[in-house]
C-alpha positions in Angstrom: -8.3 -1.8 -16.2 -10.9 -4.4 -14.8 -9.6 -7.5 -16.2 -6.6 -6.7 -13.8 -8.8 -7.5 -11.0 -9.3 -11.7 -12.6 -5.4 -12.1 -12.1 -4.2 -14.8 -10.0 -3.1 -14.1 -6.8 0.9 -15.4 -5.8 0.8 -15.1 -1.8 4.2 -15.4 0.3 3.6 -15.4 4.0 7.3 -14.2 6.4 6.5 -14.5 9.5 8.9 -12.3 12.0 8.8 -12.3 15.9 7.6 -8.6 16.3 7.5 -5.6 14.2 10.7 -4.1 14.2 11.8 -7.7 12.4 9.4 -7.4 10.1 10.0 -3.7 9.3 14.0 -4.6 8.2 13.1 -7.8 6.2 10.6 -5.4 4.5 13.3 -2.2 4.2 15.4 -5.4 2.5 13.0 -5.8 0.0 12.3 -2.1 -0.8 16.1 -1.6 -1.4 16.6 -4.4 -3.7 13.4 -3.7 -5.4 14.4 -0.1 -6.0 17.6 -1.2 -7.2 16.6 -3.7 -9.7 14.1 -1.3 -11.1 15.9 1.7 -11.8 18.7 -0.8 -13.1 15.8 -2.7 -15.5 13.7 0.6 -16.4 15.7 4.4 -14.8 13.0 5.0 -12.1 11.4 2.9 -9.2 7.8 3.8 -8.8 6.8 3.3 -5.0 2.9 3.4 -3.6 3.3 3.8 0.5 0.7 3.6 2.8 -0.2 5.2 5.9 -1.0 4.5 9.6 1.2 3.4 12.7 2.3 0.3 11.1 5.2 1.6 8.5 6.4 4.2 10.8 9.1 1.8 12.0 10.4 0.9 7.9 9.8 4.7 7.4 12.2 5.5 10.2 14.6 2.8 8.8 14.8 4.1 4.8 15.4 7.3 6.4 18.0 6.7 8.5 20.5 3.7 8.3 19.1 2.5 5.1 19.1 5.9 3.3 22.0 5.4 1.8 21.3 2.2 -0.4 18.1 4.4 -1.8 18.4 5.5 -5.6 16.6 8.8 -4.1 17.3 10.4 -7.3 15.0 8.1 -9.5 12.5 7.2 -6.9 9.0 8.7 -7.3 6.8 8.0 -4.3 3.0 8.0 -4.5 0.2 7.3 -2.1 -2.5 4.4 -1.8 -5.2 6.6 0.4 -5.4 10.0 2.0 -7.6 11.6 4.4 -9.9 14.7 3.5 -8.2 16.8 5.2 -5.1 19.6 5.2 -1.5 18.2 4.5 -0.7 19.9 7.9 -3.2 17.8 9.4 -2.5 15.6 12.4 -4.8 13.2 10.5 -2.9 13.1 7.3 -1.1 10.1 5.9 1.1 12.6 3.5 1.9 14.7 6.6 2.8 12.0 8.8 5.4 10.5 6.0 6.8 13.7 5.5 7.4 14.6 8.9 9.0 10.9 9.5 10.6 9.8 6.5 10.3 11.8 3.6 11.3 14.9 4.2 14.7 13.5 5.6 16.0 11.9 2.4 17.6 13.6 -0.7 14.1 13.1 -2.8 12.9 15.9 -4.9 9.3 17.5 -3.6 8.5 17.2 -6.8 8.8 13.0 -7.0 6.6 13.2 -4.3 3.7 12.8 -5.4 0.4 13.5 -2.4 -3.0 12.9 -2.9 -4.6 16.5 -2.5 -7.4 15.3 0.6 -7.8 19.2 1.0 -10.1 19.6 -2.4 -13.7 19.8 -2.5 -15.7 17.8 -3.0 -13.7 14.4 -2.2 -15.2 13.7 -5.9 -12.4 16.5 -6.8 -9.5 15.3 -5.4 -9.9 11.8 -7.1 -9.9 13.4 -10.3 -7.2 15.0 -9.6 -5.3 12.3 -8.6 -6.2 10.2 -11.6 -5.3 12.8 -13.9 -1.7 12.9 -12.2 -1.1 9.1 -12.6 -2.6 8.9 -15.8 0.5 12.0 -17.1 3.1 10.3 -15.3 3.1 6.5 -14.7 0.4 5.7 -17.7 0.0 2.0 -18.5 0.9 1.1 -22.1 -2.4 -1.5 -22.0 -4.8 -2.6 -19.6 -2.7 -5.1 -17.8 0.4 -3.1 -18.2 2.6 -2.4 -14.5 2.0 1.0 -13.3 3.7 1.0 -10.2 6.4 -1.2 -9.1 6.1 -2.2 -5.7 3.0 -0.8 -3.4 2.8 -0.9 0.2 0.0 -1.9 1.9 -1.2 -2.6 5.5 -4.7 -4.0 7.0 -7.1 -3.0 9.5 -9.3 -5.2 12.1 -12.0 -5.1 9.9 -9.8 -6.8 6.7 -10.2 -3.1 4.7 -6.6 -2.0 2.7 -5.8 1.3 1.8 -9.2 2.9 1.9 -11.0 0.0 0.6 -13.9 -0.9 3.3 -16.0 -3.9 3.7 -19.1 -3.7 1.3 -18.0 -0.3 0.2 -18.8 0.7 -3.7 -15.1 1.2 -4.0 -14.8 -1.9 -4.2 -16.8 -2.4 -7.2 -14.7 0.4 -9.0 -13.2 -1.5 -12.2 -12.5 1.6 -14.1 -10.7 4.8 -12.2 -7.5 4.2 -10.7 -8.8 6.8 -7.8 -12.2 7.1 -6.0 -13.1 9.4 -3.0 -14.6 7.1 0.2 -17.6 9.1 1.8 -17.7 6.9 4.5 -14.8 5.7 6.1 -14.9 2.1 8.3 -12.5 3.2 10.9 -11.5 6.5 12.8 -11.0 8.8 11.7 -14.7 9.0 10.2 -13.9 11.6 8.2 -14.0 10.8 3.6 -11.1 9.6 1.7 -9.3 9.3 -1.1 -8.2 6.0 -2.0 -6.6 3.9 -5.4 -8.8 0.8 -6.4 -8.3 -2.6 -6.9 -7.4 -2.0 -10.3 -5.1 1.0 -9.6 -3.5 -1.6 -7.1 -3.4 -4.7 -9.8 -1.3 -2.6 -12.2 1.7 -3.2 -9.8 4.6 -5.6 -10.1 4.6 -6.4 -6.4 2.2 -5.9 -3.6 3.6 -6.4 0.1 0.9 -6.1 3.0 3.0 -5.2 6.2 1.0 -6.4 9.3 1.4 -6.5 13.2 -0.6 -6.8 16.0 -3.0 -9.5 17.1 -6.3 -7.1 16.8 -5.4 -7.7 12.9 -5.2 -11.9 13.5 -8.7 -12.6 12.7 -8.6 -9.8 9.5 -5.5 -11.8 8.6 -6.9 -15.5 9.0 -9.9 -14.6 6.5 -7.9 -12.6 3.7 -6.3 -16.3 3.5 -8.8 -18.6 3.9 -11.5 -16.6 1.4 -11.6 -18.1 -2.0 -9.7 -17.6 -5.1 -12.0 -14.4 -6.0 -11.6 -12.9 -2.6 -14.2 -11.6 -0.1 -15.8 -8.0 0.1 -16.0 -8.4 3.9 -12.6 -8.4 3.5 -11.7 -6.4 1.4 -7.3 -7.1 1.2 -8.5 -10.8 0.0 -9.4 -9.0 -2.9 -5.9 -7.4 -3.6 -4.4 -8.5 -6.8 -1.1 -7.9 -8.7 0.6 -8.5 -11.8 3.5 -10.0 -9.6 3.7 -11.4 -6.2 1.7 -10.3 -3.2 3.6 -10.9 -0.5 2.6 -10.8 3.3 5.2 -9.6 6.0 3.9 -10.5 9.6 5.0 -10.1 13.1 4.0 -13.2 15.6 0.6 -11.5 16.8 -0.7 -10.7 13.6 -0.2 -14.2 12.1 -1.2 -16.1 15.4 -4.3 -17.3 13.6 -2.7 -18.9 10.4 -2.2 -22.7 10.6 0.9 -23.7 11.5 1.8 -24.8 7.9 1.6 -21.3 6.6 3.6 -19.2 9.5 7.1 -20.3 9.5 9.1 -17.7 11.2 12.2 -16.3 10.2 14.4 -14.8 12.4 16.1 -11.7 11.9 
């Protein structure tokens, strides 16, 4: 899977005023993604991401959105977990099931969690890779594995559970890798795809707010066309698009050519 990481990168910068904006334009594109893809191939595979960021575009699939959601042929999977219990307060599976997923009509069984609860981390990886590789397994190297993954960015420019200067980052085999030491609270290890897990997608959309992620968000864009392990998102790759969804704070450091608003 490492020549996925050599793809081009296709940015596309929305800027919105604040994140509830951002949140529907990206609910938009998750219903017309899901549609086109169970229309063009029966199923819509979808990588979601945790945090406080999505809890706003988790809140609206659930709810007024649900509806337009081919539930039915959606299978969800996970970019990184914590180490820890699915009941834990810390847990990125816990905290979409108690906002979002466990409201809409989807099978437990298309949801697919990274199991942070095995030890050692090493174990849960394996684990995980072993479940992609039976369900959404790549015909070739460069084939699409997921089609559309959700992604956010911390302060410090990591994605998913990809840290600055990490040896995740130099992963170009497994699709899954457990993170002994995380960059952010909680500091507790992780479990986390790889670039090239995250390459074999048809589209990548990084949903960002706040202006503590300005600075993160001024260097993913300005590092050069092979990215930057400081940062580690500039590094993000996919066989489509990757597209960037931004409230007003978060893309206050962009030059003025890139952050158009749109209004919503």
């Amino acid at each position: 899977m490492g020549a996925a990481l050599v793809l081009r990168v296709e940015r596309h910068v929305h800027v919105y005023r604040d994140l509830g904006a951002a949140s529907r334009a990206v609910a938009d594109e998750v219903v017309r993604r899901a549609a086109a893809s169970v229309t063009e191939r029966g199923r819509f595979l979808f990588v979601i991401s945790g945090g406080r960021t999505p809890v706003p575009l988790f809140r609206l699939l659930a709810g007024r959105r649900a509806r337009e959601m081919p539930w039915a042929n959606t299978e969800v999977f996970f970019a990184d977990e914590r180490c820890v219990p699915p009941d834990d307060p810390e847990s990125n599976f816990g905290s979409a099931w108690s906002r979002f997923l466990s409201k809409v009509p989807i099978g437990r069984s298309r949801i697919h969690r990274m199991r942070g609860e095995l030890r050692p981390p090493s174990r849960g990886a394996a684990d995980y890779s072993r479940r992609l590789g039976s369900l959404v397994r790549p015909a070739s190297e460069l084939a699409d594995r997921f089609d559309l993954v959700l992604l956010g960015i911390g302060p410090d420019g990591h994605t998913a559970s990809l840290f600055p200067r990490a040896p995740a980052l130099r992963e170009r085999r497994r699709p899954v890798v457990a993170v002994a030491h995380a960059g952010q609270p909680p500091f507790v290890p992780r479990l986390t795809l790889t670039y090239p897990a995250l390459a074999s997608s048809r589209e990548i959309m990084f949903l960002v707010s706040g202006r503590d992620k300005a600075t993160a968000v001024r260097a993913t864009f300005r590092s050069s066309a092979r990215g930057n392990s400081t940062w580690p998102a500039s590094r993000v790759r996919s066989n489509g698009p990757v597209r960037w969804f931004l409230d007003r704070d978060a893309a206050s450091s962009l030059p003025a050519s890139i952050r158009t608003e749109r209004r919503r």
